[in-house]
N, C-alpha and C positions, 0 to 999 in steps of 0.2 A: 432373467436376462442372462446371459453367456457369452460367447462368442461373438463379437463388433467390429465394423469398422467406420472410418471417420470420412468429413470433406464438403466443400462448397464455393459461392461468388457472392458479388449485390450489385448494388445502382442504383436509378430512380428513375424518371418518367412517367406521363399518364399512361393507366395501363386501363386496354379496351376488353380485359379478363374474356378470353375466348372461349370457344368452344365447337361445338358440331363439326362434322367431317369435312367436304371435298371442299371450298372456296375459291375460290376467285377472285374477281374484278381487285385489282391492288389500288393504292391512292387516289388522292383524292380527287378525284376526274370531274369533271363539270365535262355534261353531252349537250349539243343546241341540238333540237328540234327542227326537222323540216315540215312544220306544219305550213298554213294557205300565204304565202308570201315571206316565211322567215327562212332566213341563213342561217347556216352550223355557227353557233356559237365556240366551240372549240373546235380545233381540227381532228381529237380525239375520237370521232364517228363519223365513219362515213355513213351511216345507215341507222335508222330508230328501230332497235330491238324489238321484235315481236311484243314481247314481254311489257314493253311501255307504252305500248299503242293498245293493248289487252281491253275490253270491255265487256261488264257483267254478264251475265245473264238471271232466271228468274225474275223475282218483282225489282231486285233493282235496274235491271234492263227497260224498266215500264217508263213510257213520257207521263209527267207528271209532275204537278207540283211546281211548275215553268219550267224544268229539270228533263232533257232529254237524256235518260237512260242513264248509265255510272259510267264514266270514263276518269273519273280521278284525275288527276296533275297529266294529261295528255295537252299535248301544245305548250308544254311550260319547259322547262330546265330539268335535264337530270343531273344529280350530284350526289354523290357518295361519302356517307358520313361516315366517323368512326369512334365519335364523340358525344356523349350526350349535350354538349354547347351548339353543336350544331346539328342534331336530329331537329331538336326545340327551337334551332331559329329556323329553318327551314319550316317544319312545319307547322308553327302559329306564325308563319308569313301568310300578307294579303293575296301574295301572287300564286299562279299555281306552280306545283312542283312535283317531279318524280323522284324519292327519294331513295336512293340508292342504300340500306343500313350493310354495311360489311365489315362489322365487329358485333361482339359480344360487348353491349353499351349497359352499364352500371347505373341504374337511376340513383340519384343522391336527392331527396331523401329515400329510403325504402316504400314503397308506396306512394311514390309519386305518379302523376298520370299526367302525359303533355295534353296540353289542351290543343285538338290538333282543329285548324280550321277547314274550312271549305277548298274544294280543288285541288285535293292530293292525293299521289301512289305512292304510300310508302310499303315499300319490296324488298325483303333480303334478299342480299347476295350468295346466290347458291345455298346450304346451309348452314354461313357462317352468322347469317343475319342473327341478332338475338336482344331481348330484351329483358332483361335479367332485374328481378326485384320491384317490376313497377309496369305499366300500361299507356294507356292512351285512352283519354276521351273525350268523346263528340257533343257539345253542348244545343241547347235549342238553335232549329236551323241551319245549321252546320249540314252540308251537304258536298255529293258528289265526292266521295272518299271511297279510296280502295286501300287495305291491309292485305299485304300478300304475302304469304312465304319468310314468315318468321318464327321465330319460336319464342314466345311471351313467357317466365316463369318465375318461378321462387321467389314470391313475395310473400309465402308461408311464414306464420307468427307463430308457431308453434300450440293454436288451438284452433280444433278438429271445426269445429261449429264456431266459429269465428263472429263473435256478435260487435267486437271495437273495431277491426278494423274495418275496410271498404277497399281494397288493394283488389281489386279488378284488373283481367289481363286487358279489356275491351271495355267502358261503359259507355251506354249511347242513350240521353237523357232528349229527347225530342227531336234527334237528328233525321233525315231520309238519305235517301238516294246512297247506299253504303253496302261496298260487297266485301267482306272478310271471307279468302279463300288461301286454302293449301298451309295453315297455320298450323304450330303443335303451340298448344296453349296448356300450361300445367304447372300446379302447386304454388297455387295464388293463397289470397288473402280475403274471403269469403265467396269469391264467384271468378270463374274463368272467362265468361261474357255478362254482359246484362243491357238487355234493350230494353230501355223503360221509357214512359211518360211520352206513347205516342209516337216514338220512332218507327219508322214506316221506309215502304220500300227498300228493304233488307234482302239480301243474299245470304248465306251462311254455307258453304261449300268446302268439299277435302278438305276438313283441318281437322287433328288429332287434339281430344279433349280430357285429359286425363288426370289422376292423383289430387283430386279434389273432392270436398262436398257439396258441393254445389256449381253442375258443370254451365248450364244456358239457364237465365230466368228471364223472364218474358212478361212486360205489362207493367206494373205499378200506374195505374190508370182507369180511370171510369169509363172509359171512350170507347167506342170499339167502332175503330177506326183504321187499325195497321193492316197493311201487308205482309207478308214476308215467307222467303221459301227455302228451307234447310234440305241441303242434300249432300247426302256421299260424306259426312262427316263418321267419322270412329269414335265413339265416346266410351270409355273405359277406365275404369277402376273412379267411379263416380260414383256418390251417394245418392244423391236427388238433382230436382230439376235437369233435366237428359231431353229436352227441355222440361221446364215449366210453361205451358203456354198459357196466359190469363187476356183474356177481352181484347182477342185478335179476328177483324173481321175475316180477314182469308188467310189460313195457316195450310202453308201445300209442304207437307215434309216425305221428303222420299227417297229409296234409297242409302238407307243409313246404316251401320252397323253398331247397335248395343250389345256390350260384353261383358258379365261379370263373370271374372274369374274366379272359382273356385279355389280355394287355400289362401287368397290374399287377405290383406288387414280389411279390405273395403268391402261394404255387402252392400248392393244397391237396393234403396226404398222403393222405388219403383222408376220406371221409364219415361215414355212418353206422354205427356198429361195435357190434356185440353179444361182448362179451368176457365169461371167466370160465362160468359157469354161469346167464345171463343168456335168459330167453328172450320174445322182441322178436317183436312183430307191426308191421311197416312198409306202410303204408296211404299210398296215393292222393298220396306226395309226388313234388317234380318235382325231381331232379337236372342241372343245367346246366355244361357243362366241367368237372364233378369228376373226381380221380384217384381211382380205385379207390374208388367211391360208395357199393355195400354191404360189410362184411365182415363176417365172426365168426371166432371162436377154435374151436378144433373142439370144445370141450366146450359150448360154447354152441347156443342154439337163435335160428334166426331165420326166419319164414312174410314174404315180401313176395304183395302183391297193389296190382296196378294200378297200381304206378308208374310214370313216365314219366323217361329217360333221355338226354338229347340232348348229343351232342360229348364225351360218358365216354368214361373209358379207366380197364384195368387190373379189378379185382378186382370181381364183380360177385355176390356170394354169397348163397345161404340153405341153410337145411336144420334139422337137429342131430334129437337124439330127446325133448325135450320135451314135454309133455302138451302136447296143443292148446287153448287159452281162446279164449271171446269177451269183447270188453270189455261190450259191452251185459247181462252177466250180473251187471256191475257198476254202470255208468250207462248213458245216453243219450248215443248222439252219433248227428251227421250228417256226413260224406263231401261233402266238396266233391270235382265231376273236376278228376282231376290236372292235365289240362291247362289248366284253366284259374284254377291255382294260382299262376304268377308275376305275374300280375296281380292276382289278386285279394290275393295278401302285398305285394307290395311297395306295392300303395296302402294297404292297412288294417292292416299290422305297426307298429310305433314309434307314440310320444306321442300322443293325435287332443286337439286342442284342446276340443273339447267336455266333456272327464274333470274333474274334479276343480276345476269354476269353479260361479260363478253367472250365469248369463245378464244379471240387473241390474248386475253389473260386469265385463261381456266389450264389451274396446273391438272396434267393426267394423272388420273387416279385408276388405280387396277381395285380389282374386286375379288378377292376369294372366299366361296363359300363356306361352312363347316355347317351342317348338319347328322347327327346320329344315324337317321334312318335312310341314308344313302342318298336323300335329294339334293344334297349339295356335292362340290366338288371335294369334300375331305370330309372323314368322319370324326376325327380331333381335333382340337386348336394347335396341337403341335402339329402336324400334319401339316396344316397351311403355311404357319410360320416354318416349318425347314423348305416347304416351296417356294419362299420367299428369296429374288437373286443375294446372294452377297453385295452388298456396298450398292441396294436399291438405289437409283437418285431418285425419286419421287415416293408420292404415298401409296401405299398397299393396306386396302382395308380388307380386315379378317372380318367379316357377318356371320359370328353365329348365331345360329337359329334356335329358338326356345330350347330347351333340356337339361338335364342336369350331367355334366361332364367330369366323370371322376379320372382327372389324369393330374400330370404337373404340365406346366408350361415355361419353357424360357424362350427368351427371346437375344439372341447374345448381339454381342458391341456390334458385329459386323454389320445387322442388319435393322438401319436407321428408317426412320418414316413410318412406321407400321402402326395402325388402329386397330385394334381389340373390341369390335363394337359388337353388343347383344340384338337380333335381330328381332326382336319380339317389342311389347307394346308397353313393358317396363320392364326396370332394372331385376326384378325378383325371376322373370323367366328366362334365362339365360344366367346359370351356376357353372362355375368350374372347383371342385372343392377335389381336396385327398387331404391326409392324415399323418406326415411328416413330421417329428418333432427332431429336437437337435439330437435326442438321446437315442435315435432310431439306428439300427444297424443299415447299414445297406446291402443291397441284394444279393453283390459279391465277396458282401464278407471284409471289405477294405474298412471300415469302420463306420461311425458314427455319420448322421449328415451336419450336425452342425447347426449353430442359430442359424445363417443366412439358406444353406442347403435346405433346408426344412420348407424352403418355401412352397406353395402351390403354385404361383407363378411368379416368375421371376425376372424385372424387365431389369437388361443390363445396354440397352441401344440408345441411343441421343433421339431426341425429337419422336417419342413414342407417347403412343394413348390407348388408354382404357376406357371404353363409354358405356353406360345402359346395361351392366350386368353385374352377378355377384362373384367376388370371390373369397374362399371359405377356406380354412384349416378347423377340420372337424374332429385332429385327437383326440381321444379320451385320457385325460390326465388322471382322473379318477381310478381309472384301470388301471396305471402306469407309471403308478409313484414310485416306479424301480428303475424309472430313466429320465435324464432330464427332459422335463418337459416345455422347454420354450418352443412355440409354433408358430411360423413365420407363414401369412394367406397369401403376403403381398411384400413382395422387394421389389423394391429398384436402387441402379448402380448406374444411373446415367445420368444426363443435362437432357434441362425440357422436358420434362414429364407432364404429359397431360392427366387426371386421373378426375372422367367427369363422369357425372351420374352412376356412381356405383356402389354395392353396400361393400365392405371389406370384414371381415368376420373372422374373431379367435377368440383366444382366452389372454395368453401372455405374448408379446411382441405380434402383435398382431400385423401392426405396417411398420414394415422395416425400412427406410430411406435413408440408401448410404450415397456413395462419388464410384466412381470406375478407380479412383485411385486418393491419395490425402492430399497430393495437389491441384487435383482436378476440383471443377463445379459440378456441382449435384443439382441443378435445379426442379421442383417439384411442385405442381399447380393442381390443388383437391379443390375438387367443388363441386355444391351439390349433393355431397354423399354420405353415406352412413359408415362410421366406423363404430364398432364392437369390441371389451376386451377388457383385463381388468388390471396385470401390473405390465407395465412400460410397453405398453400399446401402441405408443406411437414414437418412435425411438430411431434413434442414426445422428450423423454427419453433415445429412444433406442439408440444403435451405429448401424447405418446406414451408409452403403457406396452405395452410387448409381456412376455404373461405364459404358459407354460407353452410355451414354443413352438420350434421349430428353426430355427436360424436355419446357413445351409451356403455355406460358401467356394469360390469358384469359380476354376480359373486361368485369367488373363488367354486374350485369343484367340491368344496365341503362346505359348500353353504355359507362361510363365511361373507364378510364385504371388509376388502380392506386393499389398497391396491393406489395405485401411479399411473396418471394417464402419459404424461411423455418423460421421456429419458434421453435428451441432444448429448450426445456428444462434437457438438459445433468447434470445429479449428477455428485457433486464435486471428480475429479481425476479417471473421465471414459471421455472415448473419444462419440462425439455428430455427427453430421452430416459431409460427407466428399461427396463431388462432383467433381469427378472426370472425365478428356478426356470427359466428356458429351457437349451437346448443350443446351444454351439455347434462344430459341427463342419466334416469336407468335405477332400475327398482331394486334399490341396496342401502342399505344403514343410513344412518344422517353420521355426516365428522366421518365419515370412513376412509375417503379418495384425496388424493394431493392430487393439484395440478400437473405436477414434475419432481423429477430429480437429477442430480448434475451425474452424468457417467463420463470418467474420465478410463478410457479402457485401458485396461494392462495397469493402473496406476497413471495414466501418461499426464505428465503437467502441462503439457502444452496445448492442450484441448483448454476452450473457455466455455462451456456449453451454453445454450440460450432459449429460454422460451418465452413466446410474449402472449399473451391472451387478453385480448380485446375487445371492446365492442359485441360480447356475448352474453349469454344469459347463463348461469350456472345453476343448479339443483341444489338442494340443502346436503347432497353427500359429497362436493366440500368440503375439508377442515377449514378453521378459522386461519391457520397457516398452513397455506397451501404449497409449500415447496419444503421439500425434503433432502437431507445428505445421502450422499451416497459413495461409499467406499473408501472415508475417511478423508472425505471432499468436504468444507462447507459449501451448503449451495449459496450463500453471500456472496461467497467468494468468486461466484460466477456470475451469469446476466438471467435473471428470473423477474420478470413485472407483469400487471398489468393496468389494462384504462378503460374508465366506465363500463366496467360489467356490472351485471343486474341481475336479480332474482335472489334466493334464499341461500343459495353458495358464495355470493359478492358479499366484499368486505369493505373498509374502509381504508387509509393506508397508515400505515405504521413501518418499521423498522423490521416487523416480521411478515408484511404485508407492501411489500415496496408496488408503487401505482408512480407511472408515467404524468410528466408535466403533459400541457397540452403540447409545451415546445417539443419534448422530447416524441412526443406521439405524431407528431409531424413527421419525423423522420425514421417513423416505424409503421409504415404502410404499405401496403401489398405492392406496389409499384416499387417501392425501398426494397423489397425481399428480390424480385425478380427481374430489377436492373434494366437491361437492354433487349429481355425477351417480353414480348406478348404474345401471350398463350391464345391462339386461336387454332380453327380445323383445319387447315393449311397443313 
């Protein structure tokens, strides 16, 4: 560490923990329906959204079952939640209802699943909709449900092949009539869908299915009995089940794009499977680097036609003796070519802001492109942000496009609203990395850059976000033991930072979060993400909450393990660092890593520094006391706790282990850290 500076706010409130870009529709509106003799219930609409009047297609468009076709909560109430109190009363209500989700809604517990009844849309709002740590599901009979346009996720336990938990973003245990379409479902807790025990006349359309081991499984059932027709989904960086299809009478899947990426953690088992007595018609989808892409069981039946194959390997199967069907005997469909299927999913799969809003309350959003190889409108990330007006009043989302961008970026105070979004299909394909340390000369010879100048990007604007990509300080310290090496990936110096789905990557000060000034607020909202690093890696001023997130130990550049994961420098009577439901792990010594240390910079007494770490799992590297001095500071003497952490680096409490009452844990919650702001895509 080197070079600092300090600052912060607080407050309290329920906080609807946001996220995704463009949003829309604002409070909490109740719409009446003009369905066959009903009046507007509110004066809030003069008209029933396209969007809410919407009705399936495939097998759940089919009459059946006394169930004509999916229309979900059409004819009922729409109303827009922001709470999980009222997602869950809305939908295990008897009546029907359109449910409008336009927040980022916390399931309490982690894994929980609303049990949603019969006769409902529940739709996010633009892509703000989001359901974060937990799902929804459809119990026997339950019918006539549509899921639109959300993003289901991070209900991850921290193990790959997940055999305790059952954290589903979707389970449907003998339900019908149910179309899930335009969803991004990912980084659940053993399965991202699961139609089991008979669930029949199903949809399954545009929705992005990702960072999982187990994306659709299909069946748990003797019967073979189901419907159901999967099309146009993107299923990516998935282990198995892409689906799993078992002892489905008519499986019409078409349309679809499998990807396994080369170079990531995830290597796919295989693809598309027709198991059990399942007999699968596989239409016009595109297979990219999967392992062993079709297969079936031998008592099953599976006809492909038209698909398209590139960089497969392993098992590429059909056959069986099944009667042959056509779907059109049951609906209508049209065949998009396969080839030109990865393009046309990976742009029109997941959330579309247009869904589930009102146009009278959809703030405008500009769009600028960055792409390397000239298809976009800029070929840097700086590049867009200086196209960006001075003193924007609305949001400007930066998309870049997969690659890796060896530049720096800032983004200065003048130019507020701005999104930093990866346009690819995970956070790992879209990099911005360079190699600044504080000890580095600068170009013109003026001197050094400095801890905070060292950064790779550097956001210094109020109400800015980073989504979906990495950012990297790739120094070599090793080389470079002849200049200070602190290396800053990631700074920020403003209020309202959003910082979602992103990995952050260093060795020493890795995320820097300071204030624009010492009496200003810093506020900073991590979620989701990966941080990397090994002394005072996560350090500054700011009020930082990093919530649901991994946070990984690195050893020093000689091999050693020995290192401080945060260093607050927090001003007296503002709240410092809060780590929260996160992990922390990373392949280095046991006893090696303290949680913190108090940095009072320049000596300054008036800094109270703070970190609280909560509700997390910790690794055995760990010390038994985990907080350390620093600079002839005790850290007693400052705010250092934690409360119910668990795993092989959790302690119990002591005098050198200070742990939160439950009272005091009350008033140490993410809503305490970030006062009057809720962090959504707005």
């Amino acid at each position: 560490m080197s070079t600092r500076t300090p600052r912060h706010r607080r407050r309290r409130r329920t906080l609807a923990l946001g996220l995704p870009l463009a949003l829309t529709a604002a409070g909490a509106v109740t719409y009446g329906l003009f369905g066959a003799g009903t009046q507007p219930q509110a004066s809030a609409a003069t008209a029933v959204p396209a969007w809410a009047t919407a009705t399936a297609d495939g097998f759940a468009s089919v009459d059946a079952l006394g169930q004509k076709g999916t229309y979900g909560g059409r004819g009922g109430r729409i109303v827009t939640v922001k709470t999980l109190a009222d997602l869950e009363k809305y939908a295990t209500a008897a009546d029907p209802y359109i449910i409008v989700v336009a927040a980022a809604i916390d399931m309490d517990p982690v894994g929980k699943e609303i049990k949603v009844r019969s006769d409902k849309t529940i739709i996010g709002s633009g892509t703000t909709g989001q359901i974060v740590g937990g799902g929804f599901f459809l119990g026997p009979g339950v019918h006539n449900v549509i899921i639109r346009n959300l993003t289901i996720r991070d209900a991850y336990q921290g193990e790959w092949n997940d055999k305790e938990h059952d954290f589903d973003g979707i389970q449907m245990d003998g339900a019908h009539h149910v179309w899930i379409d335009h969803n991004d479902i990912r980084h659940m807790a053993d399965g991202l869908i699961d139609s089991r025990k008979d669930t029949t006349y199903l949809t399954v359309s545009w929705n992005k299915l990702s960072q999982e081991n187990k994306a659709f499984g299909i069946g748990w059932t003797d019967h073979v009995t189901a419907d159901l027709t999967i099309h146009h989904n993107w299923i990516r960086e998935t282990e198995q089940r892409n689906p799993s299809t078992d002892n489905v009478a008519h499986a019409h899947l078409y349309n679809n794009f499998l990807e396994d990426v080369a170079g990531t953690d995830i290597t796919s088992s295989y693809g598309n499977y027709s198991r059990g007595k399942t007999n699968m018609l596989l239409e016009n989808s595109y297979f990219q680097g999967m392992n062993n892409p079709v297969i079936r069981d031998g008592t099953a039946t599976l006809v492909q036609r038209g698909n398209v194959f590139s960089g497969t390997s392993g098992r590429n199967e059909s056959g069986g003796t099944g009667a042959s069907w056509n779907p059109k005997s049951f609906y209508g469909y049209t065949l998009d070519k396969a080839a030109d299927v990865p393009a046309l999913v990976t742009s029109g799969a997941g959330p579309r802001s247009s869904l589930g809003t009102a146009d009278s309350t959809k703030a405008a959003v500009t769009t600028l492109t960055v792409a390397q190889d000239g298809s976009g409108q800029y070929r840097t990330v700086q590049a867009a942000v200086d196209a960006v007006p001075a003193n924007n009043p609305s949001r400007v989302v930066i998309a870049v496009k997969p690659g890796t961008y060896r530049e720096t970026v800032k983004v200065p105070a003048g130019k507020p609203h701005v999104t930093i979004q990866g346009a690819g299909g995970s956070r790992r394909d879209t990099v911005i990395v360079y190699n600044n340390a504080a000890g580095t000369t600068k170009p013109d010879g003026s001197g050094t850059y400095g801890t905070p100048g060292s950064a790779t990007v550097s956001v210094q604007a109020d109400d800015s976000q980073l989504r979906n990509l990495t950012v990297t300080n790739d120094f070599d310290e090793a080389k470079h033991q002849d200049i200070a090496g602190q290396a800053v990936a990631l700074l920020t110096s403003a209020d309202k930072v959003v910082l979602d789905s992103v990995i952050v990557n260093g060795d020493q000060d890795t995320l820097e979060m300071e204030t624009a000034a010492k009496d200003k607020p810093g506020r900073v909202y991590v979620a989701n993400s990966y941080i990397t690093g090994n002394v005072d890696f996560v350090f500054g001023r700011a009020t930082a909450v990093i919530d649901r997130s991994v946070i990984t130990l690195k050893k020093r550049w000689n091999g050693t393990s020995a290192g401080y994961v945060t260093a607050p420098s927090t001003p007296s009577g503002r709240k410092g660092i809060l780590i929260n439901r996160s992990t922390v792990n990373g392949d280095v010594s046991a006893a090696s890593f303290f949680l913190g240390r108090n940095w009072h910079p320049g000596g300054d007494t008036t800094v109270d520094p703070q970190t609280t770490v909560r509700n997390s799992t910790l690794n055995a590297a760990i010390r038994s006391i985990p907080w350390s001095d620093m600079g002839g500071f005790s850290w007693k003497d400052d705010r250092f706790a934690e409360y119910r952490n668990s795993g092989a680096g959790a302690g119990s409490g002591s005098a050198d282990r200070p742990q939160l009452t439950d009272a005091q844990a009350a008033q140490q919650e993410v809503a305490d850290w970030l006062g009057d702001w809720t962090p959504t895509g707005s």
